[in-house]
C-alpha positions, 0 to 999 in steps of 0.5 A, spaced: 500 500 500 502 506 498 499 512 501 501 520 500 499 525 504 499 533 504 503 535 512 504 542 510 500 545 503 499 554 503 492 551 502 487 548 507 482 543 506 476 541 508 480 539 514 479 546 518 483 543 524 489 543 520 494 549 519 496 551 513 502 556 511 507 556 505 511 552 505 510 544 503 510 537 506 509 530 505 508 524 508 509 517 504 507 511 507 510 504 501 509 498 503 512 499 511 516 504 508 516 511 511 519 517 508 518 525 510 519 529 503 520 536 505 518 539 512 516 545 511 517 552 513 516 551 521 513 546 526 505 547 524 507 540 519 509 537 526 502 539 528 498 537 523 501 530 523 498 530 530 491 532 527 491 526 522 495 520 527 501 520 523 506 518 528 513 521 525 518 518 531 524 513 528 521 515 521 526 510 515 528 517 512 528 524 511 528 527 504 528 535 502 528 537 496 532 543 496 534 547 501 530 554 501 527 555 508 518 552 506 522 545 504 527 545 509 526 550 515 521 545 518 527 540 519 530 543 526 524 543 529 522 536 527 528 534 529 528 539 535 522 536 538 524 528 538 521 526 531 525 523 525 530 519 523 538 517 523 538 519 516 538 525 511 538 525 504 539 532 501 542 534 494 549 537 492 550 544 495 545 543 499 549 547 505 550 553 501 546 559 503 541 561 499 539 568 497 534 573 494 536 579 491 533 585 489 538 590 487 539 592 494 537 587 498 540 580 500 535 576 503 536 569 507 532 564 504 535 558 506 533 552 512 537 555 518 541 549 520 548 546 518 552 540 518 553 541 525 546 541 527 545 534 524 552 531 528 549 535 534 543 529 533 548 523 530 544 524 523 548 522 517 548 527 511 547 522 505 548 526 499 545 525 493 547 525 486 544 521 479 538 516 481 539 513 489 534 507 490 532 508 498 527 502 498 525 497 494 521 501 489 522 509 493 528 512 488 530 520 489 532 523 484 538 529 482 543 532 477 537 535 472 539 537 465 537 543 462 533 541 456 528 547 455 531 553 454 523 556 456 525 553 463 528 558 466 530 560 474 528 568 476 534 571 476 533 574 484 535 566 486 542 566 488 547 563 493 553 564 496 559 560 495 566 560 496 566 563 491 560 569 493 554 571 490 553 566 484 546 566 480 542 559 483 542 554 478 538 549 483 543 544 483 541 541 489 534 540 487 532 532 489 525 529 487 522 522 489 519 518 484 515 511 486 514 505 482 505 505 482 500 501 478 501 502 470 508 507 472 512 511 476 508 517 480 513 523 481 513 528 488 516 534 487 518 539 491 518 546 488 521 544 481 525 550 480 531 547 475 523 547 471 519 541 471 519 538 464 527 537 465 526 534 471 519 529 468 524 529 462 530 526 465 527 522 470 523 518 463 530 517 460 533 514 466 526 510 468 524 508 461 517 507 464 511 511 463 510 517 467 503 517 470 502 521 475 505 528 479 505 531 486 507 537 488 510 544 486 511 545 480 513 553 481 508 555 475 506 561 479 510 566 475 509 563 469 505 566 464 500 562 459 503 561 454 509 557 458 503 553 462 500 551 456 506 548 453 508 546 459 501 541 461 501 540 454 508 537 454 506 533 461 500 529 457 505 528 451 509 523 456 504 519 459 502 523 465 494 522 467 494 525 474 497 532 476 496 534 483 499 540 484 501 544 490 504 550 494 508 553 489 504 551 482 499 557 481 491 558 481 493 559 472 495 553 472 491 549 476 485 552 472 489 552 466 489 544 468 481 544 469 479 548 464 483 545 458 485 538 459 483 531 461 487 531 466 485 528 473 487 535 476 487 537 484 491 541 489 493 537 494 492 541 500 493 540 507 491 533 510 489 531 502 492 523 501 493 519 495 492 512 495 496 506 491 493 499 492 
């Protein structure tokens, strides 16, 4: 059985108890396995999990998709309160610090831990690079290609290296993606290297079908021409279900309603898919 549940989403549901914030968390539950993908902004996921029954102690691992502070934050607080698990598993240049700028400006948006916090607690950092099976069926994912020239990152997002400041190319933007009936399914974190060159990357090295995505598709600044193609591209490679969250968008999510077949949703918080 594999069940997927919205922690933390910027949108509630039906679910009035639950707290919703920007931010992005989701709990995988396959075939025993238990993996948190993103923590959020802050402790109100930690919340949230309590509201369902969703006990997070010794977890079988921790995933974050990339270390802007509505992914990542929330880890210390996890971690903080006795929840988690021994293991981390990040991508490359996860520890550099990430910045908005606005000509003026610096703004800090990383996860406000180091390396140093996860000794504290005797965690072990994995660092991931290509395709990494977790558990029989679980991979996550990193290192995309840049395929699609129309997919490009706002030039606001930098971080520091050795080096200073340096455009953010996203390269520690990790995904996971399950083996599911008919496919593979995709959770994405907020998809900041752009979308279709991570779908695109993850269909050539799976050669399976591509049925399902969850998650941010950070289509929020996107215009209509881009969410057309896009979407378009999305259904040309198999995709049936989109569930979209966080960062993707009211345009694209009513562009998916209005102008496709596609079974269309917002996982919102508390919202769960099931695989039998």
């Amino acid at each position: 059985m594999v069940r997927i549940t919205a922690l933390m989403d910027n949108q509630a549901s039906e679910h009035k108890a639950l707290i919703a914030e920007h931010g992005l968390s989701y709990y995988l539950e396959y075939d025993g396995f238990r993996l948190l993908f993103d923590c959020g902004s802050g402790p109100h996921f930690l919340d949230n999990a309590h509201r369902l029954g969703i006990d997070l102690h010794e977890l079988d691992a921790v995933a974050l998709s990339h270390s802007h502070y509505d992914h990542a934050a929330g880890y210390r607080d996890l971690i903080e309160q006795g929840f988690g698990s021994s293991v981390l598993y990040t991508g490359p240049h996860f520890w550099e610090t990430k910045y908005a700028f606005d000509g003026v400006r610096y703004t800090d948006l990383s996860a406000g831990f180091t390396q140093d916090f996860l000794s504290q607690h005797h965690i072990r950092h994995q660092c991931v690079t290509g395709v990494q099976e977790i558990h029989p069926g679980v991979f996550l994912v990193s290192d995309f290609p840049r395929i699609h020239d129309f997919e490009t990152i706002p030039s606001r997002f930098l971080r520091r290296t050795q080096s200073g400041f340096t455009p953010d190319d996203f390269s520690d933007e990790q995904c996971v993606v399950l083996k599911v009936p008919g496919g593979i399914a995709v959770l994405v974190g907020c998809s900041h290297p752009g979308i279709l060159n991570m779908l695109s990357h993850i269909r050539d090295c799976f050669r399976q079908p591509i049925v399902a995505v969850y998650g941010g598709t950070h289509l929020v600044e996107a215009d209509e021409h881009r969410i057309a193609v896009t979407v378009q591209a999305l259904q040309d490679m198999g995709v049936q279900i989109l569930g979209l969250s966080h960062c993707s968008g009211h345009c694209a999510e009513t562009y998916v309603h209005e102008n496709t077949d596609l079974q269309g949703c917002h996982l919102s918080v508390g919202d769960t898919i099931f695989y039998d």
